[in-house]
N, C-alpha and C positions, 0 to 999 in steps of 0.2 A: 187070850187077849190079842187083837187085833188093831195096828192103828193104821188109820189111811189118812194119807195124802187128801187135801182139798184144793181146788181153784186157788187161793189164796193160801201159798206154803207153811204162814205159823197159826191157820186154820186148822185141827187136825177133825178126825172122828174117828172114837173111839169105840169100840166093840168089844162087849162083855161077855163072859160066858156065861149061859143061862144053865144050871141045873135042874133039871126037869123028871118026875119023878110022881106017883099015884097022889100024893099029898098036895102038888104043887109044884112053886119051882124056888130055887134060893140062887140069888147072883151078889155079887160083888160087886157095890158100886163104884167102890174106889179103890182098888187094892192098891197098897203102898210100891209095889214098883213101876203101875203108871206113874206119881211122883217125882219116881229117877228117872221116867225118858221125857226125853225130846223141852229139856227144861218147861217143866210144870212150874208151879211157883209153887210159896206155902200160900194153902187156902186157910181165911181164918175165921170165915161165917160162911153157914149153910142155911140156903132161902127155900121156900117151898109156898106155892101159890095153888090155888084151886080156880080156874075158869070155865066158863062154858061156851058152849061151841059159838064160836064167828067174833070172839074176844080177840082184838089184838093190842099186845102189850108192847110198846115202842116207839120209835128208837129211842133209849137213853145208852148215857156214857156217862164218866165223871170225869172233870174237865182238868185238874192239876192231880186227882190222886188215882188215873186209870185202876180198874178193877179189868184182872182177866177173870172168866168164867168157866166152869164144867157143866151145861145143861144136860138133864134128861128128865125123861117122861115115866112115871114109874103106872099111870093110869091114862088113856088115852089116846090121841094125835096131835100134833102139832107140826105147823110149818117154820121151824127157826131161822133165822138171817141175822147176819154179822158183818158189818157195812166197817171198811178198813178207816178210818181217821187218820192214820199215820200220813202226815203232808210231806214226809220224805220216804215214804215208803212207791215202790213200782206199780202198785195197786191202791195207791189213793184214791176214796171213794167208789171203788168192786165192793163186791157183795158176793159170801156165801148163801145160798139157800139149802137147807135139808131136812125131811121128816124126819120127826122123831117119835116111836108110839114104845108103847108098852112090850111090843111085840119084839123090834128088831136088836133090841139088845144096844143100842147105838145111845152115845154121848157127842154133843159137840163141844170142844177147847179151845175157846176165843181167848186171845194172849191180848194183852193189855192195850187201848188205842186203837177201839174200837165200838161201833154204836151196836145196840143190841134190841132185839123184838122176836116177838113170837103170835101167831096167829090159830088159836084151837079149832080142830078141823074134826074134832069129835062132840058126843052130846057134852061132854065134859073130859077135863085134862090136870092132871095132876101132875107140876111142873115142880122139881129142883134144882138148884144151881147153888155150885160154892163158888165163893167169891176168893177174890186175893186182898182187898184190902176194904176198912168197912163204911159200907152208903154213910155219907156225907149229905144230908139235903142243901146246903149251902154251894156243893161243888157238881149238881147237877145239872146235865146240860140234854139235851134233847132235842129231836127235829121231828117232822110231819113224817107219816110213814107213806105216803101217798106223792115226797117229796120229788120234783122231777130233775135234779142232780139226781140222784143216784137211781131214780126211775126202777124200783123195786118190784118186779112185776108179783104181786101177792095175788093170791087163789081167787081171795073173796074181794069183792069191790065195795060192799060197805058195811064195812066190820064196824062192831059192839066196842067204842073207844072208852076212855075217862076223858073228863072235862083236861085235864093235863093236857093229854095228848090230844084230843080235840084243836086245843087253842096252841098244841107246839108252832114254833117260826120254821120257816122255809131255811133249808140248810144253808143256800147261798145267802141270806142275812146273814146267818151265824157265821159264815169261814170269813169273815171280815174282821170279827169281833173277839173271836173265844176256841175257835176249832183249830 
């Protein structure tokens, strides 16, 4: 197990070991003493989504009951970002970016107060995430992912959206109101 340092300190990525072998391979997606470092929280729902390529899912957050995150890709590519919301944090509104595929073994640990997306850069991508506390549609909040506050330079320039996200508000309406 490996964990690294990101741009944005309570960003981490995590690195799994792959066991590899004539059968396949068996890894660990969550062993219990990632958990005990670098305060994990307790996760208490595990998500898993199926998209195909030039899908991008984002930015959402939840607005009084933050959800931190464990992303990874157990089928695929993807471009993941984690845009900071914390308005008294040193990095208000920075953004990590990092691939994540099938291959590199990698997780990213977005810790709570924080917006979240992901962009499929394969024909298709099989995406997991455990949550810390559980989707609330009432306490969801979201912005444009093409937003020019945080000006997110993404791969693709006209990604495969949902009407959601489509019609999300320009983030600078929202930090008036709710962020």
């Amino acid at each position: 197990m490996q964990i690294i340092d990101l741009s944005i300190p309570d960003v981490k990525l995590l690195c799994a070991e792959k066991h590899v072998d004539e059968r396949g391979y068996f890894m660990e997606s969550f062993p219990e003493k990632w958990g005990k470092t670098g305060n994990m929280p307790l996760f208490v729902q595990d998500n898993f989504a199926v998209s195909k390529r030039h899908v991008l899912r984002g930015m959402h957050y939840q607005k009084t009951r933050p959800q931190a995150k464990l992303v990874w890709v157990s089928f695929g590519s993807i471009i993941d970002v984690a845009v900071d919301l914390r308005k008294n944090s040193s990095t208000f509104l920075s953004y990590v970016m990092v691939q994540l595929t099938e291959d590199n073994n990698q997780q990213i640990f977005i810790p709570e107060g924080f917006a979240h997306g992901y962009l499929v850069q394969s024909e298709k991508a099989h995406v997991h995430y455990k949550v810390s506390s559980s989707y609330n549609p009432k306490d969801e909040g979201s912005f444009r992912y093409d937003d020019p506050t945080v000006h997110i330079s993404w791969p693709e320039k006209s990604p495969i959206l949902s009407e959601k996200d489509r019609t999300a508000p320009f983030l600078q309406i929202q930090q008036k109101e709710e962020v």
